[in-house]
N, C-alpha and C positions, 0 to 999 in steps of 0.2 A: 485325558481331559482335553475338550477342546481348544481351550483359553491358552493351556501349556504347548500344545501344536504352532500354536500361532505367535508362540514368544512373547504376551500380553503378561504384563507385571502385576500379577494379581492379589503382592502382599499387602494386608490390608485394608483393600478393598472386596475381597471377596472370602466368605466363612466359607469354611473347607471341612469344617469339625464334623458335619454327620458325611458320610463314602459314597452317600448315592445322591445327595444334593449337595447344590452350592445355593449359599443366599447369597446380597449384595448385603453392602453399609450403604447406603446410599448418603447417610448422614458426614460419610467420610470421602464424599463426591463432590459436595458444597464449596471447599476451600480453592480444591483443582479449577473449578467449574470458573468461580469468582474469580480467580489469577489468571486466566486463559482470558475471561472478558473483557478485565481491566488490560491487557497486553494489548487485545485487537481492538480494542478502544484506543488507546495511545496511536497504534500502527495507522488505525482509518485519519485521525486526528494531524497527525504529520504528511500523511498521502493526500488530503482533503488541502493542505496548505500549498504541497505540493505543485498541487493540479491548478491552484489558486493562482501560484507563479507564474507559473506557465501559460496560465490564460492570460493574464494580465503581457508576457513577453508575447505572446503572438497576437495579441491585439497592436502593440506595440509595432511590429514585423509588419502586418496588413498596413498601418498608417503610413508606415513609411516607405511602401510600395504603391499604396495610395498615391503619396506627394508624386513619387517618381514617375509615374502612368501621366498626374496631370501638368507637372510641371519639370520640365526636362531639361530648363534651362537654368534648375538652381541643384542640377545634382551634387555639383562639388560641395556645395554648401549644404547641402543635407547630409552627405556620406561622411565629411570631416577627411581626414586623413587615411580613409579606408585604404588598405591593403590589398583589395579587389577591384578587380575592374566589369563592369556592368556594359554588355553589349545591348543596343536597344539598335 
């Protein structure tokens, strides 16, 4: 059987009762189907917030690469107590 070649877990979901066909359950595919959705619903859901973050941090980055392009003479006071030194 091909299913069994390919190590595919077929208890359950597939009748085996008559030697020369297999049916499906397909009725027994619904629960798998709906738990896999709601998973990668969750997953997009916290990626989607993610990404939200991080757009919002590097808008953040531009602005204040922004300042430093037009005003060069309040870096101290833009960078704070930075740990880096900015060669311009």
């Amino acid at each position: 059987m091909l299913l069994h070649i390919h190590t595919y877990d077929v208890s359950g979901l597939v009748d085996t009762s008559d030697e020369k066909n297999l049916s499906v359950r397909y009725n027994d595919l619904f629960a798998p189907l709906i738990k896999s959705v709601q998973q990668l619903s969750t997953e997009n859901t916290a990626l989607k917030s993610e990404l939200l973050s991080m757009k919002s941090e590097l808008a953040e980055i531009k602005n204040c690469c922004l300042l430093l392009l037009i005003d060069k003479e309040h870096i101290p006071m833009i960078l704070g107590n930075a740990d880096f030194v900015i060669l311009i």
